[in-house]
PDB file of N, H, CA, C and O in Angstrom:
ATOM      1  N   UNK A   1     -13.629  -2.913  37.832  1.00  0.00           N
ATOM      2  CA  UNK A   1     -13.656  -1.514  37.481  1.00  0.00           C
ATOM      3  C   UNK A   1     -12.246  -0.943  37.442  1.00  0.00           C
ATOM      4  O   UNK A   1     -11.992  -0.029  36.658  1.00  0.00           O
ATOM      5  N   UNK A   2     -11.087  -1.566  38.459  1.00  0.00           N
ATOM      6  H   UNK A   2     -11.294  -2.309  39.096  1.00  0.00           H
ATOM      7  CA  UNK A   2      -9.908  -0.861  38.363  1.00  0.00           C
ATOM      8  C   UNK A   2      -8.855  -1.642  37.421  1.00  0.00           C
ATOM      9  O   UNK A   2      -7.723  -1.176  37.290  1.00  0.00           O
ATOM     10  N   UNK A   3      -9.254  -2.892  36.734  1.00  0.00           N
ATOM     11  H   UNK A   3     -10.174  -3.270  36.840  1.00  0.00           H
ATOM     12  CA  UNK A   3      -9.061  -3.086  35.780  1.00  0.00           C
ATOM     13  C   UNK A   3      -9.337  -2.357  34.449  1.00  0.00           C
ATOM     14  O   UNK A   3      -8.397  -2.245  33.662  1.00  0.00           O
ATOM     15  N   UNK A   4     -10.259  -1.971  34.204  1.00  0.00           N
ATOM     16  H   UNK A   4     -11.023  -2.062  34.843  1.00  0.00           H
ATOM     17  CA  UNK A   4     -10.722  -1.517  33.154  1.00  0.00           C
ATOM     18  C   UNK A   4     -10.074   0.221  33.178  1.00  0.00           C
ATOM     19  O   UNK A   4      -9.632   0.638  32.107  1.00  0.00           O
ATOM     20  N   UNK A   5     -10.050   0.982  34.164  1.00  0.00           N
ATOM     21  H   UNK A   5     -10.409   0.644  35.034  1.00  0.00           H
ATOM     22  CA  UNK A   5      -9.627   1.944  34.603  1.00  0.00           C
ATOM     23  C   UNK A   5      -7.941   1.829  34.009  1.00  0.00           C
ATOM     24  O   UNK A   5      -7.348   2.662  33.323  1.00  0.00           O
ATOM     25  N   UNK A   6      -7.603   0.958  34.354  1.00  0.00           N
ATOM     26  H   UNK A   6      -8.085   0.282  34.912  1.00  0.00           H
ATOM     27  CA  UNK A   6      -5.948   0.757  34.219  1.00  0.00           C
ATOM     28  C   UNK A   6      -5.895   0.409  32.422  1.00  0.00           C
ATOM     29  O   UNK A   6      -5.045   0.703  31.581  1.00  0.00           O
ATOM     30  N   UNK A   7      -6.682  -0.040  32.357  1.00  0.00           N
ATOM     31  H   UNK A   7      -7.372  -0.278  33.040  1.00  0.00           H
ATOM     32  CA  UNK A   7      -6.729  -0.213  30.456  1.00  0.00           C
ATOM     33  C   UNK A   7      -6.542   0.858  29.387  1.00  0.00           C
ATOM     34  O   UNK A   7      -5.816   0.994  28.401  1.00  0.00           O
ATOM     35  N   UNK A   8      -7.582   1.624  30.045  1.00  0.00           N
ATOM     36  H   UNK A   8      -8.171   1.514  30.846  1.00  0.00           H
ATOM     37  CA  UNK A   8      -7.936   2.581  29.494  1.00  0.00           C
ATOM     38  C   UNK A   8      -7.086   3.616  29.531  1.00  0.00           C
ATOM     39  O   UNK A   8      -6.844   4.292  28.531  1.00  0.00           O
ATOM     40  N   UNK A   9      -6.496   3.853  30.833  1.00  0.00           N
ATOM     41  H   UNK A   9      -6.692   3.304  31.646  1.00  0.00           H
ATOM     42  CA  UNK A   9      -5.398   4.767  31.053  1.00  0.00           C
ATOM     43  C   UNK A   9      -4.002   4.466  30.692  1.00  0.00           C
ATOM     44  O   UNK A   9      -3.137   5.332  30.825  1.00  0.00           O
ATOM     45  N   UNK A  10      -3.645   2.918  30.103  1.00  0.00           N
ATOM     46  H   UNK A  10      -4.348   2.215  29.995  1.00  0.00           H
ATOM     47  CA  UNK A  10      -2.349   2.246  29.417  1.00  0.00           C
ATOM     48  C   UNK A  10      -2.796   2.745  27.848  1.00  0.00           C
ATOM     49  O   UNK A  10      -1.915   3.431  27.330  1.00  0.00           O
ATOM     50  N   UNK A  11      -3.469   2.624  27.371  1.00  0.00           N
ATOM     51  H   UNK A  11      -4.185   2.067  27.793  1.00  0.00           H
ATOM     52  CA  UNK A  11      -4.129   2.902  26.057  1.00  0.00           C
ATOM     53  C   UNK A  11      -4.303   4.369  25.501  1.00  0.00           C
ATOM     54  O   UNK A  11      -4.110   4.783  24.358  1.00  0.00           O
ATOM     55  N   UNK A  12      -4.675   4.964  26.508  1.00  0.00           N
ATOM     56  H   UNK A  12      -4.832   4.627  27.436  1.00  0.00           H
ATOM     57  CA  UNK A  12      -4.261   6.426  26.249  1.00  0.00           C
ATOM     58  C   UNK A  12      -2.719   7.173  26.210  1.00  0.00           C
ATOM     59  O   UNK A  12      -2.031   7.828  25.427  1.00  0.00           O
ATOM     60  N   UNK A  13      -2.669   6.747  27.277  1.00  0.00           N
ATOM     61  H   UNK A  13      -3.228   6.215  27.913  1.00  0.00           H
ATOM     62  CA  UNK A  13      -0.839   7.001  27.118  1.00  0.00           C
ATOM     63  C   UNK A  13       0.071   6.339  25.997  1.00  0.00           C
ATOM     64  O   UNK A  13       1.111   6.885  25.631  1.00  0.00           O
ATOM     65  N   UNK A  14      -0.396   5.080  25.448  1.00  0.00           N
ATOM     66  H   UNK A  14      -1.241   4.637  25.746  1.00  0.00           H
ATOM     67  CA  UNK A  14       0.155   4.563  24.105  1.00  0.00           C
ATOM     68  C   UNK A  14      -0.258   5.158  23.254  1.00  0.00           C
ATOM     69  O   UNK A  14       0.612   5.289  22.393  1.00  0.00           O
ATOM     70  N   UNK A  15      -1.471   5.783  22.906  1.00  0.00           N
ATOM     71  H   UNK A  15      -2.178   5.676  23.605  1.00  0.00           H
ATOM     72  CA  UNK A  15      -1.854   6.222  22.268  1.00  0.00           C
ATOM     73  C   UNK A  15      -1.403   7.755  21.945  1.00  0.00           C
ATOM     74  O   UNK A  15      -1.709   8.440  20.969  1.00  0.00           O
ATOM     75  N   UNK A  16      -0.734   8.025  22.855  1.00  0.00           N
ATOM     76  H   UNK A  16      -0.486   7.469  23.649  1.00  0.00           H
ATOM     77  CA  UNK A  16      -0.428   9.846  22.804  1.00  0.00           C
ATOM     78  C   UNK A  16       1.260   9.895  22.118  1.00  0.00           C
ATOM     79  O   UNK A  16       1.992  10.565  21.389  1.00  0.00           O
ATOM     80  N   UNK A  17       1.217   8.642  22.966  1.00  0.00           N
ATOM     81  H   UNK A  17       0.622   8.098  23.558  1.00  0.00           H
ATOM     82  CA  UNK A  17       2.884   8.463  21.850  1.00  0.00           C
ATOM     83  C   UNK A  17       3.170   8.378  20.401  1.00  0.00           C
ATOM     84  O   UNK A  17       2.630   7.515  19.709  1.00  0.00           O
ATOM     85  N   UNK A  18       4.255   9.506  19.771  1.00  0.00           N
ATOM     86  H   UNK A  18       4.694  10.207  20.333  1.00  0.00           H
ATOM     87  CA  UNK A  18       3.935   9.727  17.948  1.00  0.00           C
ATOM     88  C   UNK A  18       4.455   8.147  17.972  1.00  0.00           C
ATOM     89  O   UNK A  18       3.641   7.338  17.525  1.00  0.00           O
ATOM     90  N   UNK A  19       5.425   7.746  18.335  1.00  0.00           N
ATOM     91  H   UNK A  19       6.086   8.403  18.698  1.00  0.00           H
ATOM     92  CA  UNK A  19       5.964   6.404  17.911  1.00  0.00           C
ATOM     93  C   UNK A  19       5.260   5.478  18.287  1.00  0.00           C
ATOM     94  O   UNK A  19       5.617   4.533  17.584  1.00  0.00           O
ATOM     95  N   UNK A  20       4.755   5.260  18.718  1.00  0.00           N
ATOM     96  H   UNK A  20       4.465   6.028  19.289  1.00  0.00           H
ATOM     97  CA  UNK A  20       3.564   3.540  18.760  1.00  0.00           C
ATOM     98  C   UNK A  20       2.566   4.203  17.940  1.00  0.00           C
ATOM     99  O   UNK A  20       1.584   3.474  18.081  1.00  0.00           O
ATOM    100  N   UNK A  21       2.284   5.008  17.285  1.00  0.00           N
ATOM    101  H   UNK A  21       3.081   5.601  17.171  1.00  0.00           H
ATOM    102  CA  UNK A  21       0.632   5.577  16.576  1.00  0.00           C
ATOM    103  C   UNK A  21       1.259   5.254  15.322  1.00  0.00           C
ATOM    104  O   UNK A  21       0.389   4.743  14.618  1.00  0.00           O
ATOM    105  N   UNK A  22       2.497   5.316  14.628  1.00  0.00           N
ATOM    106  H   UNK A  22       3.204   5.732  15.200  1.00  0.00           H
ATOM    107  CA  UNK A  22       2.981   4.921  13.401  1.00  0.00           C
ATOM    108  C   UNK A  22       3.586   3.972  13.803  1.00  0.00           C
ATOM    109  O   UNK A  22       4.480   3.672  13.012  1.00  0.00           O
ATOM    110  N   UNK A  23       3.523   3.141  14.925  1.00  0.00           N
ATOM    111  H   UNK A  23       2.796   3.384  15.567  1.00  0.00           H
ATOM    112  CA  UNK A  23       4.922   1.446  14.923  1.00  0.00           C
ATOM    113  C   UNK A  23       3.056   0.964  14.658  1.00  0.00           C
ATOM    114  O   UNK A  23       3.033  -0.078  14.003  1.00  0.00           O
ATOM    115  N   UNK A  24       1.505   1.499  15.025  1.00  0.00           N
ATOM    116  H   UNK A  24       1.524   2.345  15.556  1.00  0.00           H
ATOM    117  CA  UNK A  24       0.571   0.503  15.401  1.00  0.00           C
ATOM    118  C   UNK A  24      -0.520   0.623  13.354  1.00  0.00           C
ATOM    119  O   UNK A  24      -1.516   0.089  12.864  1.00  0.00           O
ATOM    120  N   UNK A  25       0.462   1.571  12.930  1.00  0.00           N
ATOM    121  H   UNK A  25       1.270   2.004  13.327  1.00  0.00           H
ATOM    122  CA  UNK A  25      -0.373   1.961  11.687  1.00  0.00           C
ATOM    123  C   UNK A  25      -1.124   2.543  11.847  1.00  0.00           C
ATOM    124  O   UNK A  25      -2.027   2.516  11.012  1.00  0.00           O
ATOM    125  N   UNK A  26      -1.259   3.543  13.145  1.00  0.00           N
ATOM    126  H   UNK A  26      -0.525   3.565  13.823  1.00  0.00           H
ATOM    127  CA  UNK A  26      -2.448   4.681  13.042  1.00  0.00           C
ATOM    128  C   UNK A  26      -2.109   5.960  12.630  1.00  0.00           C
ATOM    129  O   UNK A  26      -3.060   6.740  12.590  1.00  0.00           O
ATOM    130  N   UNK A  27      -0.913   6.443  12.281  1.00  0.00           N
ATOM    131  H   UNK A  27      -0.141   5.809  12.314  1.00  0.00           H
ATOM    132  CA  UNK A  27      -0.660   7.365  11.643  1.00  0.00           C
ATOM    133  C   UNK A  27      -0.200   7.483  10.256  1.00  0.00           C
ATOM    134  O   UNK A  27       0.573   6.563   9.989  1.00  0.00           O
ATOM    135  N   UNK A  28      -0.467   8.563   8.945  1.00  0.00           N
ATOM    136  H   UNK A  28      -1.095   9.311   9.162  1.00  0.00           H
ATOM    137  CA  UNK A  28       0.087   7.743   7.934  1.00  0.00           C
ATOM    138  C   UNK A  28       1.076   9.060   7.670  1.00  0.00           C
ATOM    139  O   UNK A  28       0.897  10.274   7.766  1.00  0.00           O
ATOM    140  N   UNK A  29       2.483   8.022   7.197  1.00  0.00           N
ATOM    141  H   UNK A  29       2.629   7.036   7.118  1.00  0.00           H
ATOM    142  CA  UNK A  29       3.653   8.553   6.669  1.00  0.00           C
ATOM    143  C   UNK A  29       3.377   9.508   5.390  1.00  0.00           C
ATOM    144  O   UNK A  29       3.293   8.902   4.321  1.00  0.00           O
ATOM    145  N   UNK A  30       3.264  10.554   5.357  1.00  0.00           N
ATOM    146  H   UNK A  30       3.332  11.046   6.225  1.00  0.00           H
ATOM    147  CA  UNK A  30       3.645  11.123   3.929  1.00  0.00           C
ATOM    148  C   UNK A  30       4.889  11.163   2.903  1.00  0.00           C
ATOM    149  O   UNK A  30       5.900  11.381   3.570  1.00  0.00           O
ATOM    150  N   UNK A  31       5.093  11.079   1.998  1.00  0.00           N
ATOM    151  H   UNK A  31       4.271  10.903   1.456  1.00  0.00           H
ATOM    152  CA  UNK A  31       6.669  10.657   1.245  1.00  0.00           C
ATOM    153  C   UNK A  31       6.940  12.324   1.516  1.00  0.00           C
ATOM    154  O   UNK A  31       6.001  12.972   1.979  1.00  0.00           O
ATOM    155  N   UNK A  32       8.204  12.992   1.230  1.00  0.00           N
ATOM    156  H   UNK A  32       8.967  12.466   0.855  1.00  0.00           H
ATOM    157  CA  UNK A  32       8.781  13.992   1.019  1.00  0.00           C
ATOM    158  C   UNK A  32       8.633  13.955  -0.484  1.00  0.00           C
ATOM    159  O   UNK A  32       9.067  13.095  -1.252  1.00  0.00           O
ATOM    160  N   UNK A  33       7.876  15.148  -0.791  1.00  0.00           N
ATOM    161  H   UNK A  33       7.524  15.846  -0.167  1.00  0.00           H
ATOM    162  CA  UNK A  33       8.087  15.348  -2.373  1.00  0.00           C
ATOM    163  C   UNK A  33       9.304  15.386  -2.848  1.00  0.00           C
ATOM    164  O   UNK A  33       9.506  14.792  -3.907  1.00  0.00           O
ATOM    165  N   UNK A  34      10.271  15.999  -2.273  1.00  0.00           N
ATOM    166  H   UNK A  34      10.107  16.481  -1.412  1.00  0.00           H
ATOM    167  CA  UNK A  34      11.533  16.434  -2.957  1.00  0.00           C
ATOM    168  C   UNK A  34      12.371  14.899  -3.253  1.00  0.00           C
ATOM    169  O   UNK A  34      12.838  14.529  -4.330  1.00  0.00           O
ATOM    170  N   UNK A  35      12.390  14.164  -1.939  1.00  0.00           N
ATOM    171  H   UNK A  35      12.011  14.464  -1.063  1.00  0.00           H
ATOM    172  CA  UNK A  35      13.070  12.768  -2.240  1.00  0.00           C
ATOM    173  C   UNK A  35      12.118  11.211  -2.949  1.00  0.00           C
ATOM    174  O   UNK A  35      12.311   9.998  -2.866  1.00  0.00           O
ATOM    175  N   UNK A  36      11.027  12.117  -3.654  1.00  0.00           N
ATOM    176  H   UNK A  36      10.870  13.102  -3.721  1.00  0.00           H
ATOM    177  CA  UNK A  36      10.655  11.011  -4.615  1.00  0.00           C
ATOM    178  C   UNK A  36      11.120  11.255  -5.994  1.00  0.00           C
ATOM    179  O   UNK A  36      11.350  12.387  -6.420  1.00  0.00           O
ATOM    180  N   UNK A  37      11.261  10.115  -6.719  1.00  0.00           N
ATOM    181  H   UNK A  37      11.075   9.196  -6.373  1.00  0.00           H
ATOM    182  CA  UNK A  37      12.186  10.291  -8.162  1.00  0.00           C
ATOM    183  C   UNK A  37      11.169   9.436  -8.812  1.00  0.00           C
ATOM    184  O   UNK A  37      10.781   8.599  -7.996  1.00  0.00           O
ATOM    185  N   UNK A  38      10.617   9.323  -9.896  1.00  0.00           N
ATOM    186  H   UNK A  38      10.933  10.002 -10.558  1.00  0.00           H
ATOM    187  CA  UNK A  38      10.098   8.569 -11.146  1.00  0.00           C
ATOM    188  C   UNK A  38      11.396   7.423 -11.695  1.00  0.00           C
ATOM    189  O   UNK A  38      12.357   7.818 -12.355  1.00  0.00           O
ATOM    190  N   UNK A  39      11.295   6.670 -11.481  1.00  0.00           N
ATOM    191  H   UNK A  39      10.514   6.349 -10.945  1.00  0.00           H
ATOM    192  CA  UNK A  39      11.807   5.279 -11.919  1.00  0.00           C
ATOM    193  C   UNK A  39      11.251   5.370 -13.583  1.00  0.00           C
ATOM    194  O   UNK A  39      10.272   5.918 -14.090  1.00  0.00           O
ATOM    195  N   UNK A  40      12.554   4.429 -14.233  1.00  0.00           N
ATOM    196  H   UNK A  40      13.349   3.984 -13.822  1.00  0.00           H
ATOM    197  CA  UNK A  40      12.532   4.352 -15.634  1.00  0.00           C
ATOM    198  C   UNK A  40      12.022   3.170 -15.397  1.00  0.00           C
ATOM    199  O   UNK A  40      12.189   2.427 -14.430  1.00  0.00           O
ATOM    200  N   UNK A  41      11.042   2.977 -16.862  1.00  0.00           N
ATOM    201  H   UNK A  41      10.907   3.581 -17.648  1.00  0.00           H
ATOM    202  CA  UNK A  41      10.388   1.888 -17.436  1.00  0.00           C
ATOM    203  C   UNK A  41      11.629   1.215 -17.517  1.00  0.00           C
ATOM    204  O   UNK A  41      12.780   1.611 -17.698  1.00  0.00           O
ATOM    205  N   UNK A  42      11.043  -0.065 -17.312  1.00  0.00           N
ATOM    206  H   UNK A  42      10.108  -0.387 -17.164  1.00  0.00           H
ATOM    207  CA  UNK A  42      11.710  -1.760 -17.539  1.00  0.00           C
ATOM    208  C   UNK A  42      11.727  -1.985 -18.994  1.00  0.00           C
ATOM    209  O   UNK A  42      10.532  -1.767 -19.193  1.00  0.00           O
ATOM    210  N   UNK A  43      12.289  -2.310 -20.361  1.00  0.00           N
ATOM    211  H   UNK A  43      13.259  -2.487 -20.199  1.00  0.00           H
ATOM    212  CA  UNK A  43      12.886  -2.671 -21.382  1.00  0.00           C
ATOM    213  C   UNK A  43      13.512  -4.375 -21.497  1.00  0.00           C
ATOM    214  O   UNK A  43      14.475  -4.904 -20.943  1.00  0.00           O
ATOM    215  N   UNK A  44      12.672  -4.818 -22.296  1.00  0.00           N
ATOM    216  H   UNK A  44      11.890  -4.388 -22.746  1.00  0.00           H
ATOM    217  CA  UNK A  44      13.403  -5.853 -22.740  1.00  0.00           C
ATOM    218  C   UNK A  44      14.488  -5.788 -23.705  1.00  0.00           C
ATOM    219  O   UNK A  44      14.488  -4.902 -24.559  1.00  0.00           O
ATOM    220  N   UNK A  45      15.446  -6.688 -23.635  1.00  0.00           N
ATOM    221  H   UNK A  45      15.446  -7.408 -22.941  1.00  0.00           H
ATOM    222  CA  UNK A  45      16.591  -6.478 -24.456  1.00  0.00           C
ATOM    223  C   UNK A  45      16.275  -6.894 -25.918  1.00  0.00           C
ATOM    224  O   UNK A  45      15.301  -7.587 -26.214  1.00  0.00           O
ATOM    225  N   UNK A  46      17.270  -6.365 -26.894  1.00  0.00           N
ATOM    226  H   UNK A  46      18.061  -5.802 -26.654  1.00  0.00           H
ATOM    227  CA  UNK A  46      16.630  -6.250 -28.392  1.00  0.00           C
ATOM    228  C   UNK A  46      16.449  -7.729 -29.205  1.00  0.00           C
ATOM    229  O   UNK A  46      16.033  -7.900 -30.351  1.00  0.00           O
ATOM    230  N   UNK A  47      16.845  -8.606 -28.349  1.00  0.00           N
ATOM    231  H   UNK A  47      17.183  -8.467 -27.418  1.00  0.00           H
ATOM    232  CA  UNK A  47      17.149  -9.952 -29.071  1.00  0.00           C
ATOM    233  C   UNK A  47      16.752 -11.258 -27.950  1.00  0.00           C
ATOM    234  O   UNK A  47      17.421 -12.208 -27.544  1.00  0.00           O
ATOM    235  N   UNK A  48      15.027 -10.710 -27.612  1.00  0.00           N
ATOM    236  H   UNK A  48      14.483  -9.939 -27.942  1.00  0.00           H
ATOM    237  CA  UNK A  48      15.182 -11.362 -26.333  1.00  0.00           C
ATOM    238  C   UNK A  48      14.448 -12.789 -26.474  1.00  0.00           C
ATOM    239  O   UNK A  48      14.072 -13.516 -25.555  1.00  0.00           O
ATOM    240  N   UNK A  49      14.281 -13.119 -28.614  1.00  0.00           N
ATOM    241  H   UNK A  49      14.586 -12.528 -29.361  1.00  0.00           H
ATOM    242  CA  UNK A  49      13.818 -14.528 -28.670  1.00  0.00           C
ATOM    243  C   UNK A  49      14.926 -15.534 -29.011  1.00  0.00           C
ATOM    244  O   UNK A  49      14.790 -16.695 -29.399  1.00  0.00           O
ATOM    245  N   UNK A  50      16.334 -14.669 -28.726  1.00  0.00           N
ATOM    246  H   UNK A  50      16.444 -13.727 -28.410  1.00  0.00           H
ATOM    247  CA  UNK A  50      16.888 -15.552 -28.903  1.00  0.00           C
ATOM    248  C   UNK A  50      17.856 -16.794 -27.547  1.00  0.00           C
ATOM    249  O   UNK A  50      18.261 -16.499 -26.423  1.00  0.00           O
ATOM    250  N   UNK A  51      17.921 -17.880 -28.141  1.00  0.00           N
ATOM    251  H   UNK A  51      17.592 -18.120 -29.054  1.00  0.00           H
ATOM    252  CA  UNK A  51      18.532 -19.056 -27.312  1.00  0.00           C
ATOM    253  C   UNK A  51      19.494 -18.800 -26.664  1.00  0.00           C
ATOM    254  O   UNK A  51      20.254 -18.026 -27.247  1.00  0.00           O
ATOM    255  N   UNK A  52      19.963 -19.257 -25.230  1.00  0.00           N
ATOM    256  H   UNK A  52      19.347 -19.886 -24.757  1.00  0.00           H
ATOM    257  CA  UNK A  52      21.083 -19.410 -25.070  1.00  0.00           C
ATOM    258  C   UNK A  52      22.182 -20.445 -26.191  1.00  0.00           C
ATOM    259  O   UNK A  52      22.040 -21.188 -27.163  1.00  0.00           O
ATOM    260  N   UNK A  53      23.106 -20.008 -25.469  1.00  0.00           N
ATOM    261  H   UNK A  53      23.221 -19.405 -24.680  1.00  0.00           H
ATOM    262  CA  UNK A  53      24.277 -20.722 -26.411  1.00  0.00           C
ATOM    263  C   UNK A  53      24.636 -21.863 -25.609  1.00  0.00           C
ATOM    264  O   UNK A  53      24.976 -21.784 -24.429  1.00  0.00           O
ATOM    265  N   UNK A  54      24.546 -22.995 -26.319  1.00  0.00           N
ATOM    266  H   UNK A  54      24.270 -23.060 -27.278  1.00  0.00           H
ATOM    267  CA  UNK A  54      24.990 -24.320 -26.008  1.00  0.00           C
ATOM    268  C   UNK A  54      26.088 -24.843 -25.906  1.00  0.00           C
ATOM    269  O   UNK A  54      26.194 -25.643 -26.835  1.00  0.00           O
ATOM    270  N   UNK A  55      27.171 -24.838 -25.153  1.00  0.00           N
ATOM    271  H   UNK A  55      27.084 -24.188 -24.398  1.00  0.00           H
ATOM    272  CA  UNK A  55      28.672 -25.590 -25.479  1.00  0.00           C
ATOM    273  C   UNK A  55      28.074 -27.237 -26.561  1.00  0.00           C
ATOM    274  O   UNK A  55      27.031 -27.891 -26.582  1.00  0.00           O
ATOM    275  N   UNK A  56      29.489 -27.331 -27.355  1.00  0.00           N
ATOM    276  H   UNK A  56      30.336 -26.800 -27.338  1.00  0.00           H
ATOM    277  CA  UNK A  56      29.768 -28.243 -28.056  1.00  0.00           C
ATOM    278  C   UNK A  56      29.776 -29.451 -27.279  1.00  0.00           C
ATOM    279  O   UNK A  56      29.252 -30.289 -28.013  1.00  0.00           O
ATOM    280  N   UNK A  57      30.136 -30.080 -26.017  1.00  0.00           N
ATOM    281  H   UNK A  57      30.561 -29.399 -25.420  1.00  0.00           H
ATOM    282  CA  UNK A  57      30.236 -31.093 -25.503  1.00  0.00           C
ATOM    283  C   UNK A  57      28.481 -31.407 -25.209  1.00  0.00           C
ATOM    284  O   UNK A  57      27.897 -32.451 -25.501  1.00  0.00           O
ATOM    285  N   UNK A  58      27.956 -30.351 -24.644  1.00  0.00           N
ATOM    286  H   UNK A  58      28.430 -29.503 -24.407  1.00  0.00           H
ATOM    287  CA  UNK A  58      26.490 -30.844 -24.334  1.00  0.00           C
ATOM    288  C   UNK A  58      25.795 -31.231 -25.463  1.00  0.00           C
ATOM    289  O   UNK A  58      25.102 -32.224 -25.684  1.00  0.00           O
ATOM    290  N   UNK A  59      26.163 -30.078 -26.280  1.00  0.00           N
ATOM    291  H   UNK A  59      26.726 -29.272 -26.100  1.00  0.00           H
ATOM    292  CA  UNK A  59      25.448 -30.285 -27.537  1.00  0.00           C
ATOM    293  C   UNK A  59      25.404 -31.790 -27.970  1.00  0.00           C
ATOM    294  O   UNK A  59      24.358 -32.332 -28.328  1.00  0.00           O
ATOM    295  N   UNK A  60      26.662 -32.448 -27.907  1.00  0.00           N
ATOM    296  H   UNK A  60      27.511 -32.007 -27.616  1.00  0.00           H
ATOM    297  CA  UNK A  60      27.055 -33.755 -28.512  1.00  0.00           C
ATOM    298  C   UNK A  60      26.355 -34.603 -27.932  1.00  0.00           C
ATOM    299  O   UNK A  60      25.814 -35.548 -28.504  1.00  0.00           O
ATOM    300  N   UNK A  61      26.272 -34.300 -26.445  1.00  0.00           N
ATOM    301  H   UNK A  61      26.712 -33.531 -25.980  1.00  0.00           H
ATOM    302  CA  UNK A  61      25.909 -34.961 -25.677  1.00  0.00           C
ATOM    303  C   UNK A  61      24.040 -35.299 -25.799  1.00  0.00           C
ATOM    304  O   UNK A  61      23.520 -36.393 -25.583  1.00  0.00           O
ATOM    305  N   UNK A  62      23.531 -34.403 -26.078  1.00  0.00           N
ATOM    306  H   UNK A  62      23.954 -33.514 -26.253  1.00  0.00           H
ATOM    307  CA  UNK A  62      22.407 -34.504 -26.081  1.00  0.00           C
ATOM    308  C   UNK A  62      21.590 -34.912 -27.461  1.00  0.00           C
ATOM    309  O   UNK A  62      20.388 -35.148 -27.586  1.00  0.00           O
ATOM    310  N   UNK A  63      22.863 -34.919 -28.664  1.00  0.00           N
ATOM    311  H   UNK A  63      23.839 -34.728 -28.562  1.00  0.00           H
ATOM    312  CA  UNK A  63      22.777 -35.020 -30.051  1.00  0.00           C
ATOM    313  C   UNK A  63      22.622 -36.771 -29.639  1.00  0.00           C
ATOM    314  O   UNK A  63      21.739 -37.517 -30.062  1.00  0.00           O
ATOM    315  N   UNK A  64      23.476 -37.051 -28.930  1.00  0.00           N
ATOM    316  H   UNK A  64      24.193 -36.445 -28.587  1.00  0.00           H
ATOM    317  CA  UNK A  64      23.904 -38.686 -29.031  1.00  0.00           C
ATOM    318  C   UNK A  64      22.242 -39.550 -28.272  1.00  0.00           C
ATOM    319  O   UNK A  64      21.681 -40.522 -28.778  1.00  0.00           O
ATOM    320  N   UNK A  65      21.917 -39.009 -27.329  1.00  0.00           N
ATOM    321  H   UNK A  65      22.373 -38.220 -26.918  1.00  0.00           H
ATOM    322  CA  UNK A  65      20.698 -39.393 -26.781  1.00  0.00           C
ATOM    323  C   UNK A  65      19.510 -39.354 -27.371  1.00  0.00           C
ATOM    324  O   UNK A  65      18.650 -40.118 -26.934  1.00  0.00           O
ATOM    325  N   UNK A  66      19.154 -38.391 -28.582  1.00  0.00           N
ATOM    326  H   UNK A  66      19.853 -37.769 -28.937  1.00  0.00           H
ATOM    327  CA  UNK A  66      18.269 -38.334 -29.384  1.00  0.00           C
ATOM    328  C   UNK A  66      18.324 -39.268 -30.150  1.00  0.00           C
ATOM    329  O   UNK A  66      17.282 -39.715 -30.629  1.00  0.00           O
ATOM    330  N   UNK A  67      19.583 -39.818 -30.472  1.00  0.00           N
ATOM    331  H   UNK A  67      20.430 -39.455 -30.083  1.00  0.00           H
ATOM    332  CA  UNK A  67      19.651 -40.546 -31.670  1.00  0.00           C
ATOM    333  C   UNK A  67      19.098 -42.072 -31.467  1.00  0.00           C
ATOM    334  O   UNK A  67      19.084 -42.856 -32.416  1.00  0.00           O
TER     335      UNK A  67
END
């Protein structure tokens, strides 16, 4: 019984604390309207089917192995 007594009374007192009720996820954070901003859409770039560029030595290099 004075186990359970002592539980209950550790649990309440954690519980009354603002900081363990949001460290335990029982309280929920609201954002500040003022410091939220809308993020710009993501854009692919205008030429985005094209290849990288190959140096001449690989190129050769890989010309010669096909062959």
């Amino acid at each position: 019984m004075k186990k359970i007594f002592c539980l209950m009374l550790l649990a309440g007192l954690l519980g009354a604390c603002n900081a363990t009720r949001e460290d335990l996820g029982l309280e929920r954070k609201v954002p500040d309207a003022s410091k939220v901003s809308e993020q710009k859409q993501l854009l692919l770039p205008p030429n985005y089917d094209l290849r990288p560029v190959v140096p001449l030595e690989k190129a050769a290099a890989v010309a010669e192995n096909d062959a």
